[in-house]
ZADRENVEX-679728 format. One record per residue: z, x, y of N, C-alpha, C in turn; residue in one letter. Coordinates in steps of 0.1 Angstrom, whole numbers, plus 5000, padded with zeros to 4 digits. Example, Ala and Ser with C-alpha at 12.3 -4.5 7.8 and 13.67 -1.06 7.14 Angstrom:
REM ZADRENVEX-679728
+------+------+------+-------+-------+-------+------+------+------+------+
! n_pz ! n_px ! n_py ! ca_pz ! ca_px ! ca_py ! c_pz ! c_px ! c_py ! code !
+------+------+------+-------+-------+-------+------+------+------+------+
! 5078 ! 5132 ! 4943 !  5078 !  5123 !  4955 ! 5078 ! 5132 ! 4967 !    A !
! 5071 ! 5128 ! 4978 !  5071 !  5137 !  4989 ! 5079 ! 5129 ! 5000 !    S !
+------+------+------+-------+-------+-------+------+------+------+------+
//
This chain:
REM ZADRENVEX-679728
+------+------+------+-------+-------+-------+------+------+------+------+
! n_pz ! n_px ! n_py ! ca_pz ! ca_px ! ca_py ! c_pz ! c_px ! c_py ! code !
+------+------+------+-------+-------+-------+------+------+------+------+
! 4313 ! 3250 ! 7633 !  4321 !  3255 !  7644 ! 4326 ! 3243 ! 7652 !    X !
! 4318 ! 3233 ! 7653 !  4323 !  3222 !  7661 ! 4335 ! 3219 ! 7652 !    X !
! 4336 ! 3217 ! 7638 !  4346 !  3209 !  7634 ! 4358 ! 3217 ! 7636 !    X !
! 4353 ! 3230 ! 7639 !  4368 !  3235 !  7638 ! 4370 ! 3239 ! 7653 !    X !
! 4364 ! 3235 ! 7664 !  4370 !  3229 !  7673 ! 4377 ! 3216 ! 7673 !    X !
! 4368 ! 3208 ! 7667 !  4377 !  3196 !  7673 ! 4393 ! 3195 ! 7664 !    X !
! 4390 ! 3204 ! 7650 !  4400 !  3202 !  7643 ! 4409 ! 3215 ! 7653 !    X !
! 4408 ! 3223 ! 7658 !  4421 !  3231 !  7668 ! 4419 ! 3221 ! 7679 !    X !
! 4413 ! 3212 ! 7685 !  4418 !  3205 !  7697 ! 4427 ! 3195 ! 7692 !    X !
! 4424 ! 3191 ! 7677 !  4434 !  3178 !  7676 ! 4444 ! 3186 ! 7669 !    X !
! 4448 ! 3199 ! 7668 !  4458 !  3205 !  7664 ! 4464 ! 3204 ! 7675 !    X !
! 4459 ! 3211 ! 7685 !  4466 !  3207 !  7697 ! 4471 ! 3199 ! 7709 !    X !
! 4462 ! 3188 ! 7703 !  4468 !  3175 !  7706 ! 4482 ! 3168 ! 7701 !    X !
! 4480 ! 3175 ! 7686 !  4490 !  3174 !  7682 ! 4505 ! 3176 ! 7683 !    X !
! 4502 ! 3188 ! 7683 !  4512 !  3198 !  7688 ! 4515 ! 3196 ! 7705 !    X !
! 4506 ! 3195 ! 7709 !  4511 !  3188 !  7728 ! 4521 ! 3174 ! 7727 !    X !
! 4518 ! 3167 ! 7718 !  4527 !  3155 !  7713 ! 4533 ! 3155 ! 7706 !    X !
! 4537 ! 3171 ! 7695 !  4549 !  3169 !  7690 ! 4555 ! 3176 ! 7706 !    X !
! 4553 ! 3178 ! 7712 !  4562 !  3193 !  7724 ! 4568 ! 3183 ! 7731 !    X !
! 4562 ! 3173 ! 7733 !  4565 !  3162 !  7743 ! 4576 ! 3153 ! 7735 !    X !
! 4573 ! 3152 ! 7725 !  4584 !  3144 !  7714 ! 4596 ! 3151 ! 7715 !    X !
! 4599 ! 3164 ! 7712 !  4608 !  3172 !  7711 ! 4613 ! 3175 ! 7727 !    X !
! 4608 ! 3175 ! 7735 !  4609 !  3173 !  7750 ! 4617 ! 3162 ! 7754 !    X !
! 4614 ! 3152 ! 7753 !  4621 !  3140 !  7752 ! 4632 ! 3138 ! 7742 !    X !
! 4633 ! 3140 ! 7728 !  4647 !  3142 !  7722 ! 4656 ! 3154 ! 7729 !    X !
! 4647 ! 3161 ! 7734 !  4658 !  3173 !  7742 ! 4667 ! 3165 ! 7754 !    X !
! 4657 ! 3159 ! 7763 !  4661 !  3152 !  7770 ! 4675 ! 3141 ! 7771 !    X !
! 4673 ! 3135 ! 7760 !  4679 !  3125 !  7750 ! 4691 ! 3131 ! 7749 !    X !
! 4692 ! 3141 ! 7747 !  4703 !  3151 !  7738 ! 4713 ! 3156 ! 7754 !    X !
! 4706 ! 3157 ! 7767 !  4708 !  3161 !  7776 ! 4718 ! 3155 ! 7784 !    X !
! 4712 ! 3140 ! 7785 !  4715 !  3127 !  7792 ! 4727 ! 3127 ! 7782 !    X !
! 4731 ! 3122 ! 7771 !  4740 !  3122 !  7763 ! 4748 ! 3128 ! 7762 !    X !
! 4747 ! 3147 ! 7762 !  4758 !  3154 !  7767 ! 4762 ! 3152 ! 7787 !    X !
! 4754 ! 3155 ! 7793 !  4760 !  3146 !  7807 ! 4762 ! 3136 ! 7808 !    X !
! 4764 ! 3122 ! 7802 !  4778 !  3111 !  7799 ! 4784 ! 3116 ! 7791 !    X !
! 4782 ! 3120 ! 7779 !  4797 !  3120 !  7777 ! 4806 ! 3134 ! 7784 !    X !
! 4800 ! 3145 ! 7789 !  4805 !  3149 !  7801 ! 4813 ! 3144 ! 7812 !    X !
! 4808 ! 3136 ! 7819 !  4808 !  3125 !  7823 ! 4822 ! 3115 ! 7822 !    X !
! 4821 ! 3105 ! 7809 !  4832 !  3098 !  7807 ! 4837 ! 3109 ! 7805 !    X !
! 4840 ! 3122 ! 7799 !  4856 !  3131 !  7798 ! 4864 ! 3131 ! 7813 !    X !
! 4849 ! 3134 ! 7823 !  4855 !  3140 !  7836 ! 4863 ! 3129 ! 7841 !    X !
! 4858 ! 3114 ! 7838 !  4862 !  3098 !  7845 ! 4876 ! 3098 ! 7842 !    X !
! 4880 ! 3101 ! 7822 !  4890 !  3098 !  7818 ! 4900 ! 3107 ! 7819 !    X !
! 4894 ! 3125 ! 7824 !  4907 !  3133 !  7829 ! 4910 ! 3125 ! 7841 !    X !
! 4904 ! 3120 ! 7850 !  4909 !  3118 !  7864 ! 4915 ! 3105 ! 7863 !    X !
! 4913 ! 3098 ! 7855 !  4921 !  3082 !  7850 ! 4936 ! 3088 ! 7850 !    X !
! 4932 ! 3097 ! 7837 !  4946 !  3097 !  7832 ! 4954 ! 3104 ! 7842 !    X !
! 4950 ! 3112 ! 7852 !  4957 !  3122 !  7865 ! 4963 ! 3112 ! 7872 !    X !
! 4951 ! 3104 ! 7877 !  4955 !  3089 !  7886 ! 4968 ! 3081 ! 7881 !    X !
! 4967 ! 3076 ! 7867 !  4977 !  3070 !  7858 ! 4988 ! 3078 ! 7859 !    X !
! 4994 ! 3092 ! 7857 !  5005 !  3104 !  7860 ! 5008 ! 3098 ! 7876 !    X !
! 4998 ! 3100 ! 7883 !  5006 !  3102 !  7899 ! 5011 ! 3085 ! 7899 !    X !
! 5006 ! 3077 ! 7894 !  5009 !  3065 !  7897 ! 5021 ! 3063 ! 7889 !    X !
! 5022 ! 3066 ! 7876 !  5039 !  3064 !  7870 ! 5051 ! 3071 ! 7876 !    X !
! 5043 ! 3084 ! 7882 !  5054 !  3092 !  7892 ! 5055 ! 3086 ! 7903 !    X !
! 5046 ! 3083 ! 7911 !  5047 !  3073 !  7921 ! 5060 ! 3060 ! 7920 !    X !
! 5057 ! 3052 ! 7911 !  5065 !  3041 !  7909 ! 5080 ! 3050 ! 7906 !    X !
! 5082 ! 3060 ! 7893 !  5100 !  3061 !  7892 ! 5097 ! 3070 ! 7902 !    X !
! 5095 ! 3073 ! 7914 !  5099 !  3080 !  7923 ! 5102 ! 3070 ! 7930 !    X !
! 5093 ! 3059 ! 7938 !  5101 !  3045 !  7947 ! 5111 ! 3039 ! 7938 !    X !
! 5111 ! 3035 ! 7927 !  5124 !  3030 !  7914 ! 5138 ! 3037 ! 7919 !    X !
! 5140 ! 3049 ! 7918 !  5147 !  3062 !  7917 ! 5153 ! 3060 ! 7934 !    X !
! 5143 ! 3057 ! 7946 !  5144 !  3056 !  7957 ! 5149 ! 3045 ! 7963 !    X !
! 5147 ! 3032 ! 7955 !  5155 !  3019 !  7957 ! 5168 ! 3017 ! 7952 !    X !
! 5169 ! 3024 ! 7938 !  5182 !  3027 !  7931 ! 5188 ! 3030 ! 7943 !    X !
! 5185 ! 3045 ! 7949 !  5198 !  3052 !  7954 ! 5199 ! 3043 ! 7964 !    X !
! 5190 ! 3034 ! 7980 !  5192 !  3025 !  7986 ! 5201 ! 3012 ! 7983 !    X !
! 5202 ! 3009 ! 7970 !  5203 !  2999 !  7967 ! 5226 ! 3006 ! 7965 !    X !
! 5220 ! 3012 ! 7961 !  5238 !  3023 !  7960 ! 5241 ! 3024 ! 7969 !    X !
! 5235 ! 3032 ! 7977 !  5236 !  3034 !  7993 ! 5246 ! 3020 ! 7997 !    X !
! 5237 ! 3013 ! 8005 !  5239 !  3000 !  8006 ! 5251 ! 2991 ! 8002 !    X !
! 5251 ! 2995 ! 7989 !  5263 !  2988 !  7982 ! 5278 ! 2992 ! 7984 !    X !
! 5276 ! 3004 ! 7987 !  5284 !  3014 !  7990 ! 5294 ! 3015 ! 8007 !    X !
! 5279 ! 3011 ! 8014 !  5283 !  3010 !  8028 ! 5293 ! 2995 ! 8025 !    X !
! 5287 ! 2983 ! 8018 !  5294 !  2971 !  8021 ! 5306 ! 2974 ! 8020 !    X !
! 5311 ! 2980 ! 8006 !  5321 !  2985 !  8005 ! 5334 ! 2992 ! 8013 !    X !
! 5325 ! 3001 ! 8017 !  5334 !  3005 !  8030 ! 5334 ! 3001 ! 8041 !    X !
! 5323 ! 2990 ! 8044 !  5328 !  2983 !  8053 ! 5339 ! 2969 ! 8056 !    X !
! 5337 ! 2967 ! 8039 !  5350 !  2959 !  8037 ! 5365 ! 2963 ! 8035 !    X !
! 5367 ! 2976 ! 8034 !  5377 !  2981 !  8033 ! 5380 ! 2983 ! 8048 !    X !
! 5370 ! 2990 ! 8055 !  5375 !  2990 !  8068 ! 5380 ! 2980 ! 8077 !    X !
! 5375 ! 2967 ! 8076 !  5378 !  2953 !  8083 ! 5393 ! 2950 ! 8073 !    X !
! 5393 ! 2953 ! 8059 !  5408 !  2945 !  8056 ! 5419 ! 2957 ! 8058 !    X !
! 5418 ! 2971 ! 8066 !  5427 !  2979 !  8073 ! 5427 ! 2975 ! 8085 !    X !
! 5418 ! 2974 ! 8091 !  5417 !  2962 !  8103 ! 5428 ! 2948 ! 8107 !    X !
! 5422 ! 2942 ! 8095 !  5431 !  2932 !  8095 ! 5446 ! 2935 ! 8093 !    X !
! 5447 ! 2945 ! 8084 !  5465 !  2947 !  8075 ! 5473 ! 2954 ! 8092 !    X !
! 5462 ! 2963 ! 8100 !  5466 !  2969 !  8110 ! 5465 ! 2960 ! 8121 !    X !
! 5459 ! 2950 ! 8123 !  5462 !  2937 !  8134 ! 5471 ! 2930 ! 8129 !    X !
! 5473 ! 2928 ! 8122 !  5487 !  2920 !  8113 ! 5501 ! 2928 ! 8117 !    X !
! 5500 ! 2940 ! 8114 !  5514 !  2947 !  8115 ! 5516 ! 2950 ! 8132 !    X !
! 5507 ! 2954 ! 8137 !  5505 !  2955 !  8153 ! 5511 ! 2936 ! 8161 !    X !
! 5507 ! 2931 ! 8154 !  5512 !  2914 !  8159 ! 5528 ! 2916 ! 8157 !    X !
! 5531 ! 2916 ! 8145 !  5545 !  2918 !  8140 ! 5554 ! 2930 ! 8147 !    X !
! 5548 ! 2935 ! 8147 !  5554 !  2948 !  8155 ! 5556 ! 2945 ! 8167 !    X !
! 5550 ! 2941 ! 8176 !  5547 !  2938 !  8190 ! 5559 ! 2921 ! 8190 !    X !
! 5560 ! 2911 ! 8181 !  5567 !  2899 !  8179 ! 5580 ! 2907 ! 8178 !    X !
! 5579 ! 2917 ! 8173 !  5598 !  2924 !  8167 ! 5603 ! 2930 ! 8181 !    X !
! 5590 ! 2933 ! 8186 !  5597 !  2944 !  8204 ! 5602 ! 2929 ! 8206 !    X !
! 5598 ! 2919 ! 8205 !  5597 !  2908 !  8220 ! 5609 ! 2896 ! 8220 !    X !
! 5614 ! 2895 ! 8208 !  5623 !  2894 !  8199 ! 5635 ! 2887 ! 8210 !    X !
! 5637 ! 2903 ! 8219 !  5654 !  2901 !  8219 ! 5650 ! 2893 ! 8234 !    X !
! 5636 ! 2892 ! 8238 !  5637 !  2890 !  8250 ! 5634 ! 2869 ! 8253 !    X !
! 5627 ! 2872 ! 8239 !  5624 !  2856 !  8234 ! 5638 ! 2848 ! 8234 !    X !
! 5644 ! 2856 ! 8227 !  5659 !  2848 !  8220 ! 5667 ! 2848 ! 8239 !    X !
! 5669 ! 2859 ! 8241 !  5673 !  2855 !  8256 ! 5669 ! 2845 ! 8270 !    X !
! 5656 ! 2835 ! 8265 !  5648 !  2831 !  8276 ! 5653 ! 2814 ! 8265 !    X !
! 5656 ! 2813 ! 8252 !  5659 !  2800 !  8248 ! 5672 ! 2795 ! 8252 !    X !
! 5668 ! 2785 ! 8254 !  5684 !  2775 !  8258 ! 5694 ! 2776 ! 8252 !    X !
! 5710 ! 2776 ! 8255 !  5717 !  2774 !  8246 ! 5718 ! 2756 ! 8241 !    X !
! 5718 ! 2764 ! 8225 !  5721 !  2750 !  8220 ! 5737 ! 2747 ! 8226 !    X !
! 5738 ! 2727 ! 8229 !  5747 !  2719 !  8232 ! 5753 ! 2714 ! 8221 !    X !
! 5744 ! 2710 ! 8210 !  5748 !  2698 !  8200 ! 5735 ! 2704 ! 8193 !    X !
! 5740 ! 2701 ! 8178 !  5729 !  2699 !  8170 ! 5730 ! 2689 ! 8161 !    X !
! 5718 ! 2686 ! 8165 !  5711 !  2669 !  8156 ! 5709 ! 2670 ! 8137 !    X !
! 5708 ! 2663 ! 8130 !  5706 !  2662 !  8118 ! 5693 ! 2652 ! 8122 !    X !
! 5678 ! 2657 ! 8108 !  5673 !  2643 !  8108 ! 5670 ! 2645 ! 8094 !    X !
! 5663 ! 2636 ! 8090 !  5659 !  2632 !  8075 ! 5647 ! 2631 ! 8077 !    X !
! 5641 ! 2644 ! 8069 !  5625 !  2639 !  8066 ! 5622 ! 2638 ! 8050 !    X !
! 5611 ! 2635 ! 8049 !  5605 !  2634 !  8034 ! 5601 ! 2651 ! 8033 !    X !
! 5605 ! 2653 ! 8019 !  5606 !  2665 !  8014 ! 5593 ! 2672 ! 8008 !    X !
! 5582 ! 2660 ! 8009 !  5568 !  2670 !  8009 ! 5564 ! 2670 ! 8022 !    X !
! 5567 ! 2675 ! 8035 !  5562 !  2669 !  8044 ! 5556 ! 2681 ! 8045 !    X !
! 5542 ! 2684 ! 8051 !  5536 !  2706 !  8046 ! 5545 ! 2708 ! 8065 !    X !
! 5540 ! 2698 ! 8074 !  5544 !  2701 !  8089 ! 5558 ! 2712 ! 8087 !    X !
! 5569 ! 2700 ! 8088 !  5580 !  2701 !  8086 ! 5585 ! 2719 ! 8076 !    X !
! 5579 ! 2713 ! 8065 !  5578 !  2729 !  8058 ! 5573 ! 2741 ! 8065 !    X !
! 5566 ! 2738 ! 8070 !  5558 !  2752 !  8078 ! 5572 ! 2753 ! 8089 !    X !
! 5572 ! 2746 ! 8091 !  5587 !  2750 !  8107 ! 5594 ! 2755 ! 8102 !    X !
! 5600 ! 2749 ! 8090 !  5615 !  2753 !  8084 ! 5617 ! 2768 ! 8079 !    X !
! 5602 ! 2773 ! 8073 !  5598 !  2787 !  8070 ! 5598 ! 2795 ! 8081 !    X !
! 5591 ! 2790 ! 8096 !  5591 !  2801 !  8101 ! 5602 ! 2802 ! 8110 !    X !
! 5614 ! 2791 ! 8112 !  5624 !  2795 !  8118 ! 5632 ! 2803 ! 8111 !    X !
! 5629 ! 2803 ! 8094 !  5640 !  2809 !  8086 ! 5632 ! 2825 ! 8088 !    X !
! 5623 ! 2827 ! 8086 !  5614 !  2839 !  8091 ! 5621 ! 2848 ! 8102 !    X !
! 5621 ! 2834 ! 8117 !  5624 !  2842 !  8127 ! 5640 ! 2845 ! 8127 !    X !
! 5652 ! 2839 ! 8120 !  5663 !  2841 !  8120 ! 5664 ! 2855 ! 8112 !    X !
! 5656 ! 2853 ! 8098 !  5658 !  2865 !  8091 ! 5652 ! 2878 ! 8098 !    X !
! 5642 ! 2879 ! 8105 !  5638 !  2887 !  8114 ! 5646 ! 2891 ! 8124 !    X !
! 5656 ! 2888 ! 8126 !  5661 !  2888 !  8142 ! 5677 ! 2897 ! 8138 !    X !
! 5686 ! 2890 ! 8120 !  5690 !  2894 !  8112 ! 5695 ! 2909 ! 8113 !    X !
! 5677 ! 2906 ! 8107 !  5676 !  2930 !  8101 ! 5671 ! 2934 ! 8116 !    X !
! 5670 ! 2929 ! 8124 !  5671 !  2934 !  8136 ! 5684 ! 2937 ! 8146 !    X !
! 5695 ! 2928 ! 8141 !  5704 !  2933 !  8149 ! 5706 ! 2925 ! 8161 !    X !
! 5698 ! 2912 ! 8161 !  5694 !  2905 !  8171 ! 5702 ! 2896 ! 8169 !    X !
! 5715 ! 2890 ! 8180 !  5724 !  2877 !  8174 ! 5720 ! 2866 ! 8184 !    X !
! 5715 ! 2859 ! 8176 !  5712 !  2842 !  8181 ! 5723 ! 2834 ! 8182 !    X !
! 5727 ! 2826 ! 8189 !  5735 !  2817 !  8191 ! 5736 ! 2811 ! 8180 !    X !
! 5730 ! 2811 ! 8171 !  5733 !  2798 !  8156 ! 5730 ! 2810 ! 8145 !    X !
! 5735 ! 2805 ! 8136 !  5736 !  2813 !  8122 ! 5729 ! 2812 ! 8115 !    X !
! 5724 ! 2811 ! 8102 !  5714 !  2808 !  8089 ! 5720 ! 2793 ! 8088 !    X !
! 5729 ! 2791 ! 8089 !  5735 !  2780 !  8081 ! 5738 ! 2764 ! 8095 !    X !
! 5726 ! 2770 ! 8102 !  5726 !  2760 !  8111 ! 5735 ! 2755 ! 8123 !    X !
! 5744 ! 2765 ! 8123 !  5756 !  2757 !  8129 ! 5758 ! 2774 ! 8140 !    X !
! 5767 ! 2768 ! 8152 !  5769 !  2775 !  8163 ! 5776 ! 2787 ! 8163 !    X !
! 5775 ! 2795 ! 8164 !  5787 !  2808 !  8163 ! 5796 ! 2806 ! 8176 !    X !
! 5809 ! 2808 ! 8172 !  5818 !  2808 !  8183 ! 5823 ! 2823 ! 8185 !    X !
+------+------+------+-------+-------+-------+------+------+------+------+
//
């Protein structure tokens, strides 16, 4: 009778250490399915993070484009508007020079004599004069405006 106590106590000694073994592989098996639970949940939320973040960027990309158009756009029309500016200060000068015209040519002296001189034929000075008196004569011309002297240099009688 004793032996077969001690032989059911070391049965269940046994058996208390396989329960415990299998206890622990359960365990094993537990921990292992919660990581790799675990890493799935890390790497859905990776990859969510990664989505917002590539949407993130071509949404600022997308946002600088249209700024950068924007922008480009404004210079644009703001260059257009300064050279109608200018074309419109330009004609506004001219226009305002054509009113003033008959009153200019009435306040210059009459020519007495006119002089000859001789300059050198690149001279830029001399050229710049010679243009804009032929300017103001031609202007005065299609104006209807009669100057004391003609195109051709010489005095009207």
């Amino acid at each position: 009778m004793r032996e077969n106590i001690y032989s059911i106590k070391l049965k269940q000694v046994e058996l208390d250490k396989e329960f415990v073994e299998k206890e622990n592989e359960l365990n094993v098996i537990r921990q292992e399915f919660a990581d790799k639970l675990e890493k799935i949940r890390l790497d859905e939320s990776l990859s969510r993070e990664e989505a917002e973040q590539k949407t993130k960027l071509s949404l600022q990309e997308a946002q600088n484009k249209i700024e950068f158009i924007y922008t480009e756009q404004m210079v644009k029309f703001e260059k257009a508007r300064q050279e109608i500016r200018n074309i419109m200060n330009g004609n506004d000068i001219l226009a305002r020079l054509i009113d003033e015209l008959p009153e200019i040519a009435e306040r210059m002296p009459q020519i007495q004599e006119l002089k000859v001189f001789q300059t050198n034929q690149n001279d830029p000075v001399l050229d710049s004069l010679i243009n804009f008196v032929n300017k103001i004569l031609a202007v005065s011309d299609t104006l209807g405006i009669k100057l004391p002297i003609g195109k051709e240099g010489k005095k009207k009688e």
